[in-house]
N, C-alpha and C positions, 0 to 999 in steps of 0.2 A: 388021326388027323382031326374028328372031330372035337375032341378033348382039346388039341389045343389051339382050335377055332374057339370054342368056348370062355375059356383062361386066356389066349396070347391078346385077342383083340381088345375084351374091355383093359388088360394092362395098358396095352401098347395106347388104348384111349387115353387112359387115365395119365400117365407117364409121360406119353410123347404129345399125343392132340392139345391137351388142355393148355398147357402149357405154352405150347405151340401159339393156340388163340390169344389167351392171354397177355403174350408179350406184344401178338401182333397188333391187341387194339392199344394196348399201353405206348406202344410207339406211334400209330395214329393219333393218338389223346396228344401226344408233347408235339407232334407236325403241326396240329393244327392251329392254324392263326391265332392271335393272342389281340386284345385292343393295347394300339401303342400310347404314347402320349398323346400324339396329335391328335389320335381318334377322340380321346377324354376332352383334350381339348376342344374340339369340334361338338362336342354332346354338350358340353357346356355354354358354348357358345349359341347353339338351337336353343337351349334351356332357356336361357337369358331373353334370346330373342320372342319364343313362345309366351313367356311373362309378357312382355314388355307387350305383344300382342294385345295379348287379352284384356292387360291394361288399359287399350287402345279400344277396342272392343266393347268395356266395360264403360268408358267414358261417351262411347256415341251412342250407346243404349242408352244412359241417363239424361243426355240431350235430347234424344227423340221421345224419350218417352215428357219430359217436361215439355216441349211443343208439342204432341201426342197425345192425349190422356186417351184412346182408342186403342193404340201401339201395344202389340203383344210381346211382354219382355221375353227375352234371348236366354241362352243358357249362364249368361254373367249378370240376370239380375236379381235382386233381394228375393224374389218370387221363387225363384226356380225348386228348390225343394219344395215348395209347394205343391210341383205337378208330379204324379204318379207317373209308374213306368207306363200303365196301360196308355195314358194319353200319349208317350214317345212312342208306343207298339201301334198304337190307330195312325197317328202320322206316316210314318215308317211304310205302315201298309197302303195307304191311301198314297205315296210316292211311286211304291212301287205299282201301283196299280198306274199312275198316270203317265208312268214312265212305259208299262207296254202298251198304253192304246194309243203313244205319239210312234212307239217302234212301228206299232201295227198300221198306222195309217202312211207311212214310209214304204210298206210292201206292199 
């Protein structure tokens, strides 16, 4: 009996289990969802729009900063590679910082 606890199970693993798995994630793989056309269409359509943003974006920075010469430019102006990550990690942190002492004065 022990002998063939030892031999029948890693077979019957190797033979019947694996297999078994196998096919079952391969048939989950093709169930699952696929992007149709529309969806491409739709991604394209944010795309477009996303641009067209920033565009938008990029053009009210240039005005304010030409009535501004004080105005800190944004992530769409000629400067921005200019700023290190550390100076977005000090902001970032100074946010969240102002963001729990407005939570904290709420409770």
């Amino acid at each position: 009996m022990e002998d063939f606890m030892s031999v029948g199970v890693p077979v019957v693993s190797i033979f019947i289990g694996l297999p078994w798995v196998i096919l079952h994630y391969i048939t989950k793989w093709k169930q699952a969802p696929r992007i149709t056309e529309e969806d491409e269409r739709l991604l394209d359509e944010m795309q477009a729009l996303a641009r067209r943003l920033e565009d938008r974006v990029m053009t009210v920075e240039r005005i304010i900063a030409a009535d501004n010469p004080d105005w800190k430019p944004g992530l769409g102006s000629p400067g921005f590679p200019e700023q290190t990550q550390s100076q977005f990690q000090i902001d970032r942190d100074r946010m969240k910082r102002d963001i729990g002492h407005s939570l904290n004065r709420r409770n």
